[in-house]
C-alpha positions in Angstrom: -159.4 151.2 -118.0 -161.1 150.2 -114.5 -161.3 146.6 -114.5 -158.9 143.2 -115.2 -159.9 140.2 -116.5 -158.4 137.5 -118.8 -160.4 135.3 -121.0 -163.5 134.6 -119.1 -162.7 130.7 -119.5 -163.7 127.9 -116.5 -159.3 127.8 -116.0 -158.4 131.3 -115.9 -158.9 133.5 -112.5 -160.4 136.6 -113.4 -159.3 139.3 -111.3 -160.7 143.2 -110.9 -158.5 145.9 -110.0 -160.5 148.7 -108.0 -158.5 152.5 -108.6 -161.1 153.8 -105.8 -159.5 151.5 -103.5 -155.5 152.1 -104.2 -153.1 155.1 -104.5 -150.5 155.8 -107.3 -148.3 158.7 -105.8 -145.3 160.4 -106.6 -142.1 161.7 -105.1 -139.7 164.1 -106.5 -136.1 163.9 -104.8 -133.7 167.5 -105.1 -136.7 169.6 -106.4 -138.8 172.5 -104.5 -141.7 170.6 -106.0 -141.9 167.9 -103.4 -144.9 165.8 -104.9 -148.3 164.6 -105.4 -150.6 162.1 -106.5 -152.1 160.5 -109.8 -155.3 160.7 -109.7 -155.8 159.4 -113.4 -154.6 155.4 -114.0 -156.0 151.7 -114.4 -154.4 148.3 -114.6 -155.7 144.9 -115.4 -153.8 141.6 -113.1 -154.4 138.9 -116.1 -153.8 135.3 -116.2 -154.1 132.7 -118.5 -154.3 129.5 -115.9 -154.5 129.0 -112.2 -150.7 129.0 -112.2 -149.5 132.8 -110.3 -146.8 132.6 -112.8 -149.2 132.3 -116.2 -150.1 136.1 -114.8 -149.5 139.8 -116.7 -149.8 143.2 -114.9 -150.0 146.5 -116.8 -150.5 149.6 -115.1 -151.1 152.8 -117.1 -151.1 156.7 -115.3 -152.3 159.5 -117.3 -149.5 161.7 -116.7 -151.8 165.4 -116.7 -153.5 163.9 -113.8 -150.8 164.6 -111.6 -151.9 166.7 -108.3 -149.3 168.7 -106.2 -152.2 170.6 -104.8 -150.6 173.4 -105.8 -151.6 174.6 -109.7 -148.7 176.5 -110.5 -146.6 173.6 -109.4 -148.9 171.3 -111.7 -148.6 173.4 -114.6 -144.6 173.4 -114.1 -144.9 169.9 -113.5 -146.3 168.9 -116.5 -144.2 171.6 -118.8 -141.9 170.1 -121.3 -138.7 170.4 -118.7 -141.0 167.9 -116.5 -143.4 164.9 -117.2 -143.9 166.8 -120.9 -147.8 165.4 -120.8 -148.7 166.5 -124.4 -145.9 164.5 -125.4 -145.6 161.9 -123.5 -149.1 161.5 -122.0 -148.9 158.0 -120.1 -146.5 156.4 -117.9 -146.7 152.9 -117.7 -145.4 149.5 -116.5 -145.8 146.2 -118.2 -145.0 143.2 -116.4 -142.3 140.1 -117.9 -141.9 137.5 -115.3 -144.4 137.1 -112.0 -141.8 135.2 -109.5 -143.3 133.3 -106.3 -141.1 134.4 -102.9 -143.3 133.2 -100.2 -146.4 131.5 -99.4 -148.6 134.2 -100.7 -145.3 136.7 -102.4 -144.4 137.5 -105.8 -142.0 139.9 -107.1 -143.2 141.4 -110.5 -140.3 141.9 -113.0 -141.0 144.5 -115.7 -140.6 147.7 -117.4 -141.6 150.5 -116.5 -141.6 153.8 -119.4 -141.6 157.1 -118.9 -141.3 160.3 -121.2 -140.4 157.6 -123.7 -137.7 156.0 -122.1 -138.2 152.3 -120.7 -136.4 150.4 -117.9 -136.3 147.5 -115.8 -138.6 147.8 -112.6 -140.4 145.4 -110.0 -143.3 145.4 -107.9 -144.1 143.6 -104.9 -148.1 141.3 -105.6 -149.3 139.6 -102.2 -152.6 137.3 -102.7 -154.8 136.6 -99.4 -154.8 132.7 -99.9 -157.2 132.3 -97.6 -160.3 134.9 -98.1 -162.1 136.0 -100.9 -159.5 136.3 -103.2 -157.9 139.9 -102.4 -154.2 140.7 -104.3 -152.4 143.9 -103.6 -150.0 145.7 -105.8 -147.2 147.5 -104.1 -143.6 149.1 -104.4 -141.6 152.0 -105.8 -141.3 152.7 -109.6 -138.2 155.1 -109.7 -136.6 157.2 -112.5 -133.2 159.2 -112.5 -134.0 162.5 -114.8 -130.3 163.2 -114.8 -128.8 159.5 -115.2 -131.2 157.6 -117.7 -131.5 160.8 -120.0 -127.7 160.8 -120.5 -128.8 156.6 -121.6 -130.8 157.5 -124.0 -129.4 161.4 -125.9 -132.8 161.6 -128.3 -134.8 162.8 -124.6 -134.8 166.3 -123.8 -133.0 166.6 -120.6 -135.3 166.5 -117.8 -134.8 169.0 -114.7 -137.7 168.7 -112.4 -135.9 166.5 -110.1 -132.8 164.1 -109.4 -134.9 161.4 -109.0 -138.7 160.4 -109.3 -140.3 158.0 -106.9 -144.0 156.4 -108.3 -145.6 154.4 -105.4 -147.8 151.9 -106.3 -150.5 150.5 -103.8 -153.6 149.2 -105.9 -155.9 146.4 -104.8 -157.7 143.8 -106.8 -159.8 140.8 -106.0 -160.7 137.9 -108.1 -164.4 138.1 -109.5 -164.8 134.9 -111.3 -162.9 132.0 -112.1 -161.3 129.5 -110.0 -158.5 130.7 -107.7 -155.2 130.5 -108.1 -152.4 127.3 -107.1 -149.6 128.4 -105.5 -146.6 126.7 -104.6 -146.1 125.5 -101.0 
């Protein structure tokens, strides 16, 4: 999953998301195992009309692609007491509402899931109004092992960490299509 597009029609941008040119990392809090990166993931920015709102992100990271630099640490990592890969082999956030803040701002309300639990997340979407039609994703996905696990009693308990921190900084730019309307 490398590129995004919606329906190639004459009303609906069609953006691109490039994974060569972003970074999905992650941050363990109260763990030896500081963190690493994902080197495994794709998205697709959709929308169905030039309106910002009309638009639907999905990013999906292939969990055993996580990178410590450090293989005993990956191995740990992706054991069943940590990201449990064979079992739960993506992590992923589907968006629900884009929301204009500023001129060029949107907050990106969604969910994110991981190790089979899902929860309310955002993201931060910036569009360069005024070049070729460049977006960037960016924010903090966060999970609490100890908390949401207690939410939901049918996942094993998890004790890599207190807390898990994915940061999200992916790029996109719109290919085809005309460009978005945003409100003044």
């Amino acid at each position: 999953m490398r590129t995004a597009g919606a329906q190639s029609t004459s009303e609906a941008p069609v953006y691109e998301i490039t994974p060569e040119a972003g970074t999905i990392n992650f941050r363990l809090t109260g763990s030896i195992v500081p963190g690493g990166t994902f080197w495994k993931w794709g998205a697709r920015l959709t929308f169905t009309s030039t309106d910002p709102s009309s638009g639907s992100l999905y990013i999906k990271i292939h969990a055993e692609s996580l990178d410590t630099r450090n293989r005993r640490d990956d191995n740990r990592l992706k054991q069943k007491n940590g990201f449990d890969v064979q079992e739960h082999p993506y992590v992923t956030f589907q968006s629900t509402e884009i929301r204009q803040t500023g001129p060029n701002a949107f907050i990106v309300s969604g969910t994110l899931t991981f190790r089979g639990i899902t929860k309310g997340q955002s993201l931060t979407l910036t569009f360069d109004r005024e070049g070729d039609g460049r977006s960037e994703v960016d924010g903090m996905l966060y999970f609490d092992p100890r908390t949401d696990v207690v939410r939901n009693p049918r996942a094993p308990f998890v004790i890599i960490a207190d807390r898990v921190e994915i940061t999200v900084d992916i790029k996109g730019r719109r290919v085809s299509g005309p460009a978005l309307v945003f409100k003044q």
